[in-house]
Kinemage of the C-alpha trace (Angstrom):
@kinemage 1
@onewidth
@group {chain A} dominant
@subgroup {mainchain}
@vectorlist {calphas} color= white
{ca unk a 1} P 104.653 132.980 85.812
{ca unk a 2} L 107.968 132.137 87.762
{ca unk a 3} L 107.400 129.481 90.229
{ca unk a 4} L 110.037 128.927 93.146
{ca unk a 5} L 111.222 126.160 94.528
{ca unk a 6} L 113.021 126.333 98.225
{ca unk a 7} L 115.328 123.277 97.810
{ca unk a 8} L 116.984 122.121 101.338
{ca unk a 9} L 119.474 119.284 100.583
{ca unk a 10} L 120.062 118.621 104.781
{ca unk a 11} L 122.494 115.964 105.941
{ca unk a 12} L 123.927 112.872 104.857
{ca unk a 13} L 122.943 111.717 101.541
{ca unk a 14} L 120.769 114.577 101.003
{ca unk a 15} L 122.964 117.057 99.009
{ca unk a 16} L 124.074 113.925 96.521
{ca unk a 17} L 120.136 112.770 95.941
{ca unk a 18} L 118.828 115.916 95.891
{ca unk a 19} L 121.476 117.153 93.026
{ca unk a 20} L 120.384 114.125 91.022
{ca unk a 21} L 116.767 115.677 91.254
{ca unk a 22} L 117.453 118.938 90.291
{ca unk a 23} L 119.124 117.606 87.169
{ca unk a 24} L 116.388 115.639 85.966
{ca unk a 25} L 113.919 118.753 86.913
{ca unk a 26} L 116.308 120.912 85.676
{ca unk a 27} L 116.217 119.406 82.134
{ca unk a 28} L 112.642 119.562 82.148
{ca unk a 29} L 112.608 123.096 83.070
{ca unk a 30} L 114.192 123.712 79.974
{ca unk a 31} L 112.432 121.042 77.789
{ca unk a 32} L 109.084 122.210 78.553
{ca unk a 33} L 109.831 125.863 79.740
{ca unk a 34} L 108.220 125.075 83.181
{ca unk a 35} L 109.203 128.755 84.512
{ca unk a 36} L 110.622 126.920 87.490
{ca unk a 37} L 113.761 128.912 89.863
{ca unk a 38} L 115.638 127.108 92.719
{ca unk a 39} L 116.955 128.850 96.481
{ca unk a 40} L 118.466 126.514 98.665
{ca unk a 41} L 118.613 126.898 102.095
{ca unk a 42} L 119.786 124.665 105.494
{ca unk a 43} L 118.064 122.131 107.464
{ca unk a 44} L 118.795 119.656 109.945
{ca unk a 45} L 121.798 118.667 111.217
{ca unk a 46} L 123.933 121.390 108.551
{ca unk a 47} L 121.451 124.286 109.625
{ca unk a 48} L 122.477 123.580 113.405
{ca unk a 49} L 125.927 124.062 113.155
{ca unk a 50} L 125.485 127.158 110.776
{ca unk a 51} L 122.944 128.669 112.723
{ca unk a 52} L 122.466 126.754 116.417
{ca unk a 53} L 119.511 125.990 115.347
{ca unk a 54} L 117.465 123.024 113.008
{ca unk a 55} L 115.144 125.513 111.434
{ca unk a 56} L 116.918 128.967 110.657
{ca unk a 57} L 114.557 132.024 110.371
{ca unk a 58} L 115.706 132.338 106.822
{ca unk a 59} L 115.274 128.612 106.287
{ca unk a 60} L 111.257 128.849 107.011
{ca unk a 61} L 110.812 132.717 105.553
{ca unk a 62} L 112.358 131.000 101.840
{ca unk a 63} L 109.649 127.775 102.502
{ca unk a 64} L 106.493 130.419 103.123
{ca unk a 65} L 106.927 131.821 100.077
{ca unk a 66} L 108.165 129.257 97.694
{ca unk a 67} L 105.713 127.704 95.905
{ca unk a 68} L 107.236 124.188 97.186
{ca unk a 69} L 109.772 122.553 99.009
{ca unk a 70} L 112.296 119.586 97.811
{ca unk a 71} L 113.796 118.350 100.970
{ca unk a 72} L 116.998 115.444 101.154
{ca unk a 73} L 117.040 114.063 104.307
{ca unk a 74} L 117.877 115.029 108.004
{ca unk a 75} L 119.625 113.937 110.922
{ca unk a 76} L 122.503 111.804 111.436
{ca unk a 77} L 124.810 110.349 114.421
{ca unk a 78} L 127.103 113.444 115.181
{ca unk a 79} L 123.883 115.576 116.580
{ca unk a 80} L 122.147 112.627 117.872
{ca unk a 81} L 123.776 114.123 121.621
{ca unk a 82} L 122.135 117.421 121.364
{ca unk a 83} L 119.301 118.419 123.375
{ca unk a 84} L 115.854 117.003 121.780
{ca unk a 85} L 114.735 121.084 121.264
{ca unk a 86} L 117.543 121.441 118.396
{ca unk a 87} L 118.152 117.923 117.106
{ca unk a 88} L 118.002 118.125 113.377
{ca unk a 89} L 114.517 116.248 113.229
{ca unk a 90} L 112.987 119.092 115.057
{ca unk a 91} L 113.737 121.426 111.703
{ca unk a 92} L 111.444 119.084 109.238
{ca unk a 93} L 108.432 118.897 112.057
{ca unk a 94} L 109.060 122.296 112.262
{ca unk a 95} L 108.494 122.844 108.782
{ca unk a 96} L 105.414 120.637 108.949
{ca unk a 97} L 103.545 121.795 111.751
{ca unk a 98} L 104.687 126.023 110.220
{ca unk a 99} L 103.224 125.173 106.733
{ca unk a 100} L 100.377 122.926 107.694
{ca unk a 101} L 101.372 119.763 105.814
{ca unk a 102} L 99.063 117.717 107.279
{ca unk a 103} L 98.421 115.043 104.335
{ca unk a 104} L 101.174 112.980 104.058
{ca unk a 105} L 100.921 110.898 100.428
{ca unk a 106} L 103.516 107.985 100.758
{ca unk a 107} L 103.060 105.622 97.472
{ca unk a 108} L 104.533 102.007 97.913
{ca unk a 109} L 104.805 101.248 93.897
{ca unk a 110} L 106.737 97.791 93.193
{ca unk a 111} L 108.245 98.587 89.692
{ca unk a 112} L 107.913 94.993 87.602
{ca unk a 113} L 111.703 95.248 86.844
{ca unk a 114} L 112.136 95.009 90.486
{ca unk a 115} L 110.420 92.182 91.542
{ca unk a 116} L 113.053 89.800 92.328
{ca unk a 117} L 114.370 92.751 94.594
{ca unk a 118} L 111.732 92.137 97.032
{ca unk a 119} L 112.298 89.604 99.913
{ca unk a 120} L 108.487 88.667 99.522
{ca unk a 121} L 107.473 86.033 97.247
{ca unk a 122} L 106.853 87.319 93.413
{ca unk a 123} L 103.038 86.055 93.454
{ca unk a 124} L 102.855 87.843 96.859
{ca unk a 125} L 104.492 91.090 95.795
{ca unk a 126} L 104.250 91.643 92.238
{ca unk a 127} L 101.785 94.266 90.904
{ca unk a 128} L 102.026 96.062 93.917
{ca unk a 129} L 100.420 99.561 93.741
{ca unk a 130} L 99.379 101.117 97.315
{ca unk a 131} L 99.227 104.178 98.622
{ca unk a 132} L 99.377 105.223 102.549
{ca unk a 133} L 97.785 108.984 103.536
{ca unk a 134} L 99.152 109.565 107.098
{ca unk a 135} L 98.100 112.648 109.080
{ca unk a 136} L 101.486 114.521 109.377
{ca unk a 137} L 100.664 118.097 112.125
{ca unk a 138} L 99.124 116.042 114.521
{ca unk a 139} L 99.441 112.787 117.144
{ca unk a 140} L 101.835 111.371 119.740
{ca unk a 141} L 104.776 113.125 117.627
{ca unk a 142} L 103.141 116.815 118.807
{ca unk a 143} L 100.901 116.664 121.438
{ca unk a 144} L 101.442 118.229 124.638
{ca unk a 145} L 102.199 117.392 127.650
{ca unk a 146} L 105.373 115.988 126.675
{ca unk a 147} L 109.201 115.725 128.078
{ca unk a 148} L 110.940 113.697 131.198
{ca unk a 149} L 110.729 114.027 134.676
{ca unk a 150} L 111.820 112.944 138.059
{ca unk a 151} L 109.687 110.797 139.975
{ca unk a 152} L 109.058 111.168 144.019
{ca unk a 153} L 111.190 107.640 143.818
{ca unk a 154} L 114.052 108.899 141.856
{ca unk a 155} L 113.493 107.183 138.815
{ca unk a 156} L 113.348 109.247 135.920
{ca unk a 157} L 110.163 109.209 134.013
{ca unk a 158} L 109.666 110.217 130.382
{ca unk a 159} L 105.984 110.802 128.415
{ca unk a 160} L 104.162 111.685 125.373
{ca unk a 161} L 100.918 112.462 124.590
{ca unk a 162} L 98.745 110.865 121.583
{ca unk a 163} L 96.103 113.536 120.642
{ca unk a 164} L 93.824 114.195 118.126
{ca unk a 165} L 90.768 116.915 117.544
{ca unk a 166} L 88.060 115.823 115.650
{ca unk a 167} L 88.556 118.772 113.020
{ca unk a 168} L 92.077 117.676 112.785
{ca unk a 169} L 90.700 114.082 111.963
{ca unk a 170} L 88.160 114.816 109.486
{ca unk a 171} L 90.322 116.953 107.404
{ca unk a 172} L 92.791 114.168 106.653
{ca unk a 173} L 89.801 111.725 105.822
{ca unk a 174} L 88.225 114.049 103.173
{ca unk a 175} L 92.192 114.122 101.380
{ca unk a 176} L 92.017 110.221 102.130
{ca unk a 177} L 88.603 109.536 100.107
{ca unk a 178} L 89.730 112.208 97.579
{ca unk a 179} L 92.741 110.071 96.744
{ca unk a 180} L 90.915 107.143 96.852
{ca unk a 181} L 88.317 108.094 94.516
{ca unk a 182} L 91.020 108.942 92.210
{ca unk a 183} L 92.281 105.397 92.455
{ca unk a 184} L 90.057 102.078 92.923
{ca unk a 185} L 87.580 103.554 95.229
{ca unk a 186} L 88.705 101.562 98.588
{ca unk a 187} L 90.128 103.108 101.740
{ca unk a 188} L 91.113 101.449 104.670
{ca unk a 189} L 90.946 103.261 107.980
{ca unk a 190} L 94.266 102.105 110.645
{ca unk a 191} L 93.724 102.904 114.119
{ca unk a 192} L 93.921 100.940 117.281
{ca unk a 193} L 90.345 101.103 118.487
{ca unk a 194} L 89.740 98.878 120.750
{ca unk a 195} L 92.445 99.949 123.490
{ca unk a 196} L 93.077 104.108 122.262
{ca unk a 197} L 90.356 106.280 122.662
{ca unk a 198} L 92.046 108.448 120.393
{ca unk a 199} L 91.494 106.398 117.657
{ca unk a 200} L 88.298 105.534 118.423
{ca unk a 201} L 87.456 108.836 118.063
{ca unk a 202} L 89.235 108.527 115.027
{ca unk a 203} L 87.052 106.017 113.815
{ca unk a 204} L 83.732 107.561 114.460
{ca unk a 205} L 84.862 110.831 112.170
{ca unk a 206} L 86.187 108.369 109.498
{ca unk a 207} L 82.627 106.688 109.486
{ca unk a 208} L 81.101 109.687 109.720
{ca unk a 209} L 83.087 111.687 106.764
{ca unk a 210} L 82.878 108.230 104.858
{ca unk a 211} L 79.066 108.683 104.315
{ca unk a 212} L 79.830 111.870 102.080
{ca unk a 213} L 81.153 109.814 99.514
{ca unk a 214} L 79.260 106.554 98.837
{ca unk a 215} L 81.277 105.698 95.951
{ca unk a 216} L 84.426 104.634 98.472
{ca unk a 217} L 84.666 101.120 100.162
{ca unk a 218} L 85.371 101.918 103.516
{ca unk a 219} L 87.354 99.756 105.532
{ca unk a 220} L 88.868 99.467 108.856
{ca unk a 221} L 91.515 98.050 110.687
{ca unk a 222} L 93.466 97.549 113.762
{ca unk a 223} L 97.309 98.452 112.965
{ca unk a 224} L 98.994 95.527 114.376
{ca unk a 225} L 96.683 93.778 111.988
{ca unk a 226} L 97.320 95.999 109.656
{ca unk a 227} L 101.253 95.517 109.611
{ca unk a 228} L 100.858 91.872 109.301
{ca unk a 229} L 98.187 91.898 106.342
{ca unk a 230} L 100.986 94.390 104.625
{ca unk a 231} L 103.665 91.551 104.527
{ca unk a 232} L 101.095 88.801 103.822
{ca unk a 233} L 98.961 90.264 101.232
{ca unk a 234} L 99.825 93.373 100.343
{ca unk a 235} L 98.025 93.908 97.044
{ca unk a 236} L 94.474 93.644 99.194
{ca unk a 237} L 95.154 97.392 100.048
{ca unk a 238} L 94.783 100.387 97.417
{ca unk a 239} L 94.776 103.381 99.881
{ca unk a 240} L 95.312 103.600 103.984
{ca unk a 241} L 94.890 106.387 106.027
{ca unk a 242} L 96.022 106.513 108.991
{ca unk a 243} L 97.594 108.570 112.627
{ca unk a 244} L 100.795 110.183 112.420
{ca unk a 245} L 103.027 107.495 114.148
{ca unk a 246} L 101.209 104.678 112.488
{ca unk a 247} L 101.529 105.759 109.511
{ca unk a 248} L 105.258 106.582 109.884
{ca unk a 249} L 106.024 103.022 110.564
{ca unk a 250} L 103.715 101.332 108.064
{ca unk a 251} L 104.967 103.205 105.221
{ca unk a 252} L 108.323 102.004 106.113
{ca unk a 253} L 107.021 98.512 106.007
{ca unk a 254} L 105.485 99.031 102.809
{ca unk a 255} L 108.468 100.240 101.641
{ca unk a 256} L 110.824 96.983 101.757
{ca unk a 257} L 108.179 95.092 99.747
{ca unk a 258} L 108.717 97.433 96.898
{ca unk a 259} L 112.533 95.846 97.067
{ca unk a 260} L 114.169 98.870 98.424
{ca unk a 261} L 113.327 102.219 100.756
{ca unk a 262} L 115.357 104.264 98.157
{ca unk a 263} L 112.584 103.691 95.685
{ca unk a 264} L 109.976 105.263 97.233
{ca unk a 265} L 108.916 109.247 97.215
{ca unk a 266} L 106.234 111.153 99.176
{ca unk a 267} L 104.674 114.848 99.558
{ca unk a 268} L 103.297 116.604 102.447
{ca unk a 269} L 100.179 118.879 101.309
{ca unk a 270} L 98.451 121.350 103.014
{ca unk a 271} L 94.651 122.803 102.264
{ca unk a 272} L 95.742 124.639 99.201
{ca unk a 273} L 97.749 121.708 97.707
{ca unk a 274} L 101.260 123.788 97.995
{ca unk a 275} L 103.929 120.626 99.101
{ca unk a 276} L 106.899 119.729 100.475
{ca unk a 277} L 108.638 116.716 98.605
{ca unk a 278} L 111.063 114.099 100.121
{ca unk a 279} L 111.590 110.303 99.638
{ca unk a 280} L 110.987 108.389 102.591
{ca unk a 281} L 114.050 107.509 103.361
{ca unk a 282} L 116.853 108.664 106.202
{ca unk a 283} L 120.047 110.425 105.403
{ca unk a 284} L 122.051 107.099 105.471
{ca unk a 285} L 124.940 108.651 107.193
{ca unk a 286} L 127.032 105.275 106.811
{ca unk a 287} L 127.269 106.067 102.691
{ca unk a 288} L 127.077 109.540 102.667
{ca unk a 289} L 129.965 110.460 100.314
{ca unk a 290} L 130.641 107.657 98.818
{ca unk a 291} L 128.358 107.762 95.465
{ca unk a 292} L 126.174 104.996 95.636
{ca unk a 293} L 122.695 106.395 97.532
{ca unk a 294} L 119.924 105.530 95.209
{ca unk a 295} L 118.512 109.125 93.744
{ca unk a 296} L 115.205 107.289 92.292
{ca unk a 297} L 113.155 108.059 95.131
{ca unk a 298} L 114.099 111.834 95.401
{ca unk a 299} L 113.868 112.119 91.417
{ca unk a 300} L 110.265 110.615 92.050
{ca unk a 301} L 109.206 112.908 94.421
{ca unk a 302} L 109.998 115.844 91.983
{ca unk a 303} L 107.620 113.906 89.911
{ca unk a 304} L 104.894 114.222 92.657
{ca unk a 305} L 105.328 117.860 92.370
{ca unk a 306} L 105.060 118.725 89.238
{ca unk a 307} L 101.809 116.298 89.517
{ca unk a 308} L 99.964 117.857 92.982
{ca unk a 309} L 101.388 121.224 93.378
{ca unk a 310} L 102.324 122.391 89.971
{ca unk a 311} L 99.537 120.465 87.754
{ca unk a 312} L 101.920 119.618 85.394
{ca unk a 313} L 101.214 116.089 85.060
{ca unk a 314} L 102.502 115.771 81.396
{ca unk a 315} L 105.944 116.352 82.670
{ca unk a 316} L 105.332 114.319 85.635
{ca unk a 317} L 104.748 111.277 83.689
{ca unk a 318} L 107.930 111.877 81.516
{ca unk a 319} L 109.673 111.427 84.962
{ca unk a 320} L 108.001 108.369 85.755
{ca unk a 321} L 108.586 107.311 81.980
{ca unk a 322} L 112.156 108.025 82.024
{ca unk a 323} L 112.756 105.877 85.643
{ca unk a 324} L 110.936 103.030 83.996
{ca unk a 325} L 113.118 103.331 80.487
{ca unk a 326} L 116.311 103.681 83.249
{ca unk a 327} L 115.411 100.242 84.808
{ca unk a 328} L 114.536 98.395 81.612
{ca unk a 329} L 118.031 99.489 81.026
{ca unk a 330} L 119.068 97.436 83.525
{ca unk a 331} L 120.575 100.618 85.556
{ca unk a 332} L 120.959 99.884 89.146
{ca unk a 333} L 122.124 101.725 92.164
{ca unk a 334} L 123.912 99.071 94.951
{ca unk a 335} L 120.505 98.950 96.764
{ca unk a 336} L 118.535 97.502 93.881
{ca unk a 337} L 121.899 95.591 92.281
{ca unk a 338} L 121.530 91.833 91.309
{ca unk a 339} L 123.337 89.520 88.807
{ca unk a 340} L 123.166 90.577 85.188
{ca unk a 341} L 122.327 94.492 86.061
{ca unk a 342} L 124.536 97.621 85.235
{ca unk a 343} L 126.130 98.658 89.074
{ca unk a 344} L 126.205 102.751 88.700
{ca unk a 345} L 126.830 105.861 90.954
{ca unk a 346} L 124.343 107.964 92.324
{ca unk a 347} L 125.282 110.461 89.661
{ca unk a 348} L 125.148 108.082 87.184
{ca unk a 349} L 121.364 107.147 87.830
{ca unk a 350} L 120.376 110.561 87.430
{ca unk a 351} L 121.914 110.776 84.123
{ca unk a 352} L 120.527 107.353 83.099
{ca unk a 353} L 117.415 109.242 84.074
{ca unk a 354} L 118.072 112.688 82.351
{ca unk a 355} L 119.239 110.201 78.885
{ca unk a 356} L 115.768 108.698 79.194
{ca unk a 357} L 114.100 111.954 79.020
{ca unk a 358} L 116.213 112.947 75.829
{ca unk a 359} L 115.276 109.691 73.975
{ca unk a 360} L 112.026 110.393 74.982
């Protein structure tokens, strides 16, 4: 049975990473005769001056009915004076609040070859293997009231509201202790408790939904906590789950232990497990073009697809496989380059990549 992927490349790096991607799954498509067919489409900051718009009609009609989504990057200085409505981050929050991504999977893995990459100590760093589950429909980045205003004073006034139900809550906890009974059985709960009644709400549910499965360590913790146990010890953590804008910024932390934000993958899932797939990075405007954007991350989110959508975990591991056998090759993009390594393009880690999967 054909299975379709809508891929939207976006803006700055985007196109170049997301090419690199669809070689690797493209190879494996073949290799393993995945019955897998590719539509692209526009996002972002590219859909808005095709279209006016972030999010074209078209754009979110070809994402309903694919069976997933492989998404580059968005944004990017030249539409950063457009009106917040049409700004090309208002296209991917569109696409997550249309499809109902709400569980956000953002794996912080610190490959061993890659160690010395980190700016954290080796005995702090090394082994790292953490996963953060961050509710992605809901929070301060969609609630409502929201917008600016003019105060009786003059002074100009701007607010945002942090929300959550307690259904909307509860169904990211059950993916949270899912994942974590996969893994080593420990969650840890972020939330701000003690000053946000949001997330003391937040807290309750996670108690609450924790007692359905007895074979999870449940933890909490307050975030700005949180954020400094990341970059002390790290390796105490095996999954978090946590709010929307929390969890936005702490995967980003968690990302620069693993040595470099290009590394890293993630996928947005909704109920029936049907994803959109994106590294965690931005679209790096500043190299766009030039050939030297890392592609691992993106080629590692494929990887999460074929593993939680498709349930094609065999070929998912080859992809993991063949970035390992790319680094033991000493293959390095600029972002992950050090003395002794092989410098290479972006296209040139993707083949490195594809050339691992041959050998394989």
């Amino acid at each position: 049975m054909t299975r379709k992927i809508a891929v939207l490349a976006g803006d700055g790096i985007g196109p170049e990473i997301v090419a690199e991607a669809i070689k690797v799954l493209s190879f494996l498509n073949t290799d393993m005769n995945l019955d897998l067919v590719f539509e692209n489409a526009l996002i972002g900051g590219a859909a808005y001056d095709a279209f006016g718009t972030p999010l074209p009609q078209q754009t979110l009609n070809l994402c309903k009915n694919a069976d997933a989504v492989l998404l580059g990057a968005v944004g990017g200085p030249k539409w950063e004076p457009l009106a917040h409505a049409v700004r090309p981050e208002r296209g991917l929050l569109g696409i997550r609040s249309e499809l109902g991504l709400f569980s956000n999977l953002r794996p912080a893995i610190l490959y061993p070859q890659l160690v010395d990459a980190s700016t954290l100590k080796p005995e702090v760093v090394s082994g790292l293997d953490l996963m953060i589950v961050r509710e992605l429909t809901g929070g301060i980045y969609f609630g409502q009231p929201r917008g600016t205003r003019i105060m009786e004073n003059g002074e100009r006034q701007a607010f945002n509201t942090k929300i959550y139900s307690e259904s909307e809550i509860r169904r990211i906890a059950h993916s949270a202790f899912k994942i974590a009974q996969k893994r080593n059985k420990k969650l840890c709960s972020v939330d701000k408790a003690n000053v946000l009644e949001v997330t003391e709400l937040w807290r309750e549910v996670m108690t609450e939904v924790g007692k359905e499965y007895p074979d999870v360590q449940l933890s909490h913790m307050y975030v700005d906590n949180a954020a400094m146990q990341l970059v002390r010890a790290p390796k105490q953590f095996d999954v978090m789950v946590t709010t929307n804008m929390f969890g936005d910024i702490l995967s980003d932390t968690a990302a620069m232990l693993t040595g470099s934000i290009g590394m890293l993958p993630s996928a947005s899932l909704d109920a029936n497990a049907k994803g959109m797939y994106e590294p965690i990075h931005g679209s790096a405007p500043d190299i766009a073009g030039k050939g030297i954007a890392n592609p691992l991350a993106t080629i590692l989110s494929v990887a999460m697809m074929l593993r939680y959508t498709f349930n094609e975990a065999a070929a998912a591991d080859r992809i993991e496989q063949a970035v390992n056998s790319a680094l033991d090759a000493k293959v390095r993009t600029a972002d992950i380059y050090s003395e002794g390594m092989i410098k290479v393009s972006t296209s040139e880690m993707g083949d490195a990549v594809v050339n691992a999967l041959k050998g394989a």
